[in-house]
N, C-alpha and C positions, 0 to 999 in steps of 0.2 A: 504494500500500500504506500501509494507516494503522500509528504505529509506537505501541506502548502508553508512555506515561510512565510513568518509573521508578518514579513513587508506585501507579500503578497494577500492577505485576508485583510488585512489595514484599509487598504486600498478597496477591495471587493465591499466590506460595510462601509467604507463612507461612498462608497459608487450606491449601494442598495437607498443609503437615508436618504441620496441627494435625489433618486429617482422618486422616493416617498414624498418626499417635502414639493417636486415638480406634481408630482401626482394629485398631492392632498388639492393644489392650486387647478388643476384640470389642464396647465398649460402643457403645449409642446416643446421640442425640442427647441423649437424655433424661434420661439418665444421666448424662452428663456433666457437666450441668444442673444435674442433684442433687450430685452431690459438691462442684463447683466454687461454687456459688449464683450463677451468670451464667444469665439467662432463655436457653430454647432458641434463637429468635428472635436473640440476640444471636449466641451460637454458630454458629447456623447460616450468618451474615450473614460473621462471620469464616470461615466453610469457603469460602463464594464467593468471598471477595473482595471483598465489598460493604464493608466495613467493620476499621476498626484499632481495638485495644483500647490504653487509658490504662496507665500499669505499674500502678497497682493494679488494674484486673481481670486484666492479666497474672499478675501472682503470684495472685488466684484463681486463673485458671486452669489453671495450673500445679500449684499444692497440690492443686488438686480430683485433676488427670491423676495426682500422684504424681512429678514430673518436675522440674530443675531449671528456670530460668525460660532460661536460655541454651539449652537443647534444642528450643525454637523455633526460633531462631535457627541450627543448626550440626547437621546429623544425626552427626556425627562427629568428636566433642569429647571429651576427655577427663578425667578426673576430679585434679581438683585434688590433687598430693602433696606430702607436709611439704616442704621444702625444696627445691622446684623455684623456679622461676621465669618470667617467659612478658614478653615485648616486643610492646608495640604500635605499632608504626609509623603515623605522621601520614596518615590516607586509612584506615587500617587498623579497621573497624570495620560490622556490621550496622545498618541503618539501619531503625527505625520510626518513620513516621510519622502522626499523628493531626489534629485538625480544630486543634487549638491548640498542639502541639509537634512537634518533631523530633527524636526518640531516635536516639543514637549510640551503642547499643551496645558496651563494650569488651570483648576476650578471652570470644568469644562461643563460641570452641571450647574452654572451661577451665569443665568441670561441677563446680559442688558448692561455688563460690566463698565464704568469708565475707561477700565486699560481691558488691553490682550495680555496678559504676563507670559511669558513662553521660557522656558530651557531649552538649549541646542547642540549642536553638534555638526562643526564644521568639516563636510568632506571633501569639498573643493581648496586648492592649494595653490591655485592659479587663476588670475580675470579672465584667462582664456577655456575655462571649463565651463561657463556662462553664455547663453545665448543673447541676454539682454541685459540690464540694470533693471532694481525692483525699485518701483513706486508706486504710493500710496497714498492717498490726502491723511495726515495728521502727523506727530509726533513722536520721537522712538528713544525712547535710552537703551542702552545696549555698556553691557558690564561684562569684562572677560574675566569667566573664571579657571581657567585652566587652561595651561599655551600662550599662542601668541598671535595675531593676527591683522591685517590688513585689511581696513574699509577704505574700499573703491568709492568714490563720491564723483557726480556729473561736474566739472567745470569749477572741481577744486583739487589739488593734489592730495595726494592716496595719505592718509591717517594710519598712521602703527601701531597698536594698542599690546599692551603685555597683561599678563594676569593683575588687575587689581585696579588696570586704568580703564577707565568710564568714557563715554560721548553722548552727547544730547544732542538732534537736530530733528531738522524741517523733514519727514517721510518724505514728503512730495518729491524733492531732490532726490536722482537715479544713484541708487547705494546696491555695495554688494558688500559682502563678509569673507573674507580667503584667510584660510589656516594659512601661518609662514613658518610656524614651525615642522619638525618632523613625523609627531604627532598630531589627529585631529584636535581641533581647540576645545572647549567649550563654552558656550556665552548666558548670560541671560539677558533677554531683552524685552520692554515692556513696549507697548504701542499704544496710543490713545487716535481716535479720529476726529479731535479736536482739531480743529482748523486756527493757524497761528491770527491773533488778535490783530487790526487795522495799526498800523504805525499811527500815533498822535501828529496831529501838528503842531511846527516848531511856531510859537506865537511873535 
């Protein structure tokens, strides 16, 4: 009996929820397409199985569905309230993974979050393992915890970060993440889609 690797059943249930959540909506393929701007092709590739989406087409396709992006993740999660609170235990977390990271998902049953928190794991070692640069409307800290690594940034020179050094900027701005050392790195980084505030005027 052949037994599926975990990357591969990963993939298969979040192909199954995304055709649930298309379904619960009555839309097609095509539609979905249109709302979210992810080509059918692409869509359709996620309903298999064949394929993982990067977090920025995740949040497409998410905003396209109407849904938060953890709803992938957790059909039975609950909506975030003032004053609660929620524990994550070490192991404790949804797992995606794609051709160049490893998303760790945190508090994947807690809808409607103001940040995305995530844990990762950098497989790419090079800007040239990459098809594109990721963009996204809002806001990203990003904390190396183990290794060393290189953020690629649109039309600013490439940032080095070591274990313990931190960045904050603009998602919007085309960013990549590349391990530089020997070993994969590890990172956490948090994302809001907070849109950066109007610059005031100087009086």
């Amino acid at each position: 009996m052949t037994i599926q690797p975990q990357t591969d059943i990963q993939r298969i249930e979040f192909g199954r929820r995304l055709r649930q959540l298309r379904n619960e909506r009555g839309w097609t393929l095509s539609q979905v397409a249109e709302k979210s701007g992810l080509a059918i092709s692409t869509i359709s590739k996620v309903e298999r199985g064949v394929m993982s989406l990067t977090y920025d087409r995740l949040a497409l396709l998410a905003n396209g569905l109407g849904v938060d992006m953890a709803t992938f993740f957790s059909e039975h999660g609950k909506i975030y309230e003032p004053g609660s609170f929620a524990i994550a235990r070490k192991g404790e977390f949804q797992r995606q993974e794609t051709k160049n990271y490893v998303y760790e998902m945190l508090f994947p049953d807690i809808w409607h979050k103001a940040m995305t928190p995530m844990m990762g794991t950098l497989k790419a070692h090079n800007v040239l393992d990459f098809d594109e640069f990721v963009s996204h409307p809002g806001q990203e800290f990003l904390l190396v915890l183990e290794g060393s690594i290189t953020v690629h940034l649109q039309g600013h020179e490439d940032v080095k970060l070591d274990a313990g050094d931190s960045l904050y900027f603009d998602s919007s701005r085309g960013h990549l993440y590349a391990s530089t050392g020997a070993k994969d790195a590890r990172i956490l980084v948090v994302c809001t889609d907070i849109e950066n505030p109007p610059m005031e005027k100087e009086k």
